[in-house]
LOVO-426578 format. One line per 2 residues: for each residue x, y, z of C-alpha. Coordinates in steps of 0.02 Angstrom, whole numbers, plus 32768, in hexadecimal, padded with zeros to 4 digits. Layout:
<atoms>
X/Y/Z; ...;
</atoms>
This chain:
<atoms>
9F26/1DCC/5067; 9F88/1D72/4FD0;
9FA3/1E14/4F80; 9FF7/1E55/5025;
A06E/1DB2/502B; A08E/1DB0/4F7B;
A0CF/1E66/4F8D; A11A/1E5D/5018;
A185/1DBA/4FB8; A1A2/1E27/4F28;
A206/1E9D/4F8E; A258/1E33/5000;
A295/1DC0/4F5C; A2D2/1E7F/4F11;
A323/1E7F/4F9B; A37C/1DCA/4FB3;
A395/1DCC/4EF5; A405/1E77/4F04;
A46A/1E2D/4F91; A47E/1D96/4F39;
A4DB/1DF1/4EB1; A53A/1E67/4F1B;
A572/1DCB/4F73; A5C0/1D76/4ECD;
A610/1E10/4EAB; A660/1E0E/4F4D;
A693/1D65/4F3B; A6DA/1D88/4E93;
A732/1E1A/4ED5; A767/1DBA/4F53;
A730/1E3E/4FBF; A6BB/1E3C/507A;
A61D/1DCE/5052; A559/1DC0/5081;
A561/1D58/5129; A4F9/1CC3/50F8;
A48D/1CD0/519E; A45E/1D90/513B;
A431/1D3D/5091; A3C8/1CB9/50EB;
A380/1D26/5163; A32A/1D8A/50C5;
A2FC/1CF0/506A; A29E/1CBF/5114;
A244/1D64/5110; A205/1D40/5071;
A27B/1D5C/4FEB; A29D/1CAD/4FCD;
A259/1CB0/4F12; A2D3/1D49/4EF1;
A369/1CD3/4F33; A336/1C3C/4EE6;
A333/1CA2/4E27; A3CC/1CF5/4E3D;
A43D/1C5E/4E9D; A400/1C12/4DEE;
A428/1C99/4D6E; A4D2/1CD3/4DB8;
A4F6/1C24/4E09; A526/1C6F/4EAA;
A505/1BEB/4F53; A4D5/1B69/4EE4;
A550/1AE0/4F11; A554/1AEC/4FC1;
A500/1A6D/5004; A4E5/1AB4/50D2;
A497/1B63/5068; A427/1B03/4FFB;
A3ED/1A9E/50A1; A3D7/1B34/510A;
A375/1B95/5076; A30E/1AF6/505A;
A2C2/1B14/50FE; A2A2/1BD2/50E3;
A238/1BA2/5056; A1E3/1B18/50B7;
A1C0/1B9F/514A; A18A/1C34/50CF;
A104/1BA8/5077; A0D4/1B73/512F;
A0BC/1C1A/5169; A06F/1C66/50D4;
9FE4/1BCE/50C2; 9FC6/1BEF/5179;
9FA7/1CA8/515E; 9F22/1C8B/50DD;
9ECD/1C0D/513A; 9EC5/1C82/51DA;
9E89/1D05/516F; 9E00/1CBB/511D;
9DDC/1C6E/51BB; 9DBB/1D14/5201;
9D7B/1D55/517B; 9CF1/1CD4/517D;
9D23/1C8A/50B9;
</atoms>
């Protein structure tokens, strides 16, 4: 079960992490961004470690404060929800 949702993280943060970049580019550019709601909506999913790295490295959604709020909870959700999986599962599992 924690392989699965350490996988399935690994993806999603692939994921968030390219559209994190391809969003500073945009911005950059001055070109048509990432909608926030899309950037948040994969860090809810689970790629909320790929985000957090990147925002970092590149220093893209770092400052603003209503992003950093609403990511904040996505990690709080993801832990939540993942801690909630393994305890169901070993649960069921009889463990």
């Amino acid at each position: 079960m924690l392989e699965t949702i350490l996988i399935w993280s690994a993806v999603c943060s692939c994921v968030t992490a390219a559209q994190y970049v391809w969003d500073k580019r945009m911005a950059v550019q001055g070109r048509a961004r990432i909608p926030e709601r899309t950037l948040l909506l994969w860090c809810l999913l689970g790629g909320w470690p790929g985000g957090w790295i990147t925002g970092r490295r590149i220093r893209h959604k770092t400052h603003k404060k209503s992003f950093r709020i609403r990511f904040a909870v996505c990690v709080m959700i993801n832990i939540v929800v993942s801690v909630g999986i393994l305890l169901l599962g070993n649960w069921l599992l009889g463990k």
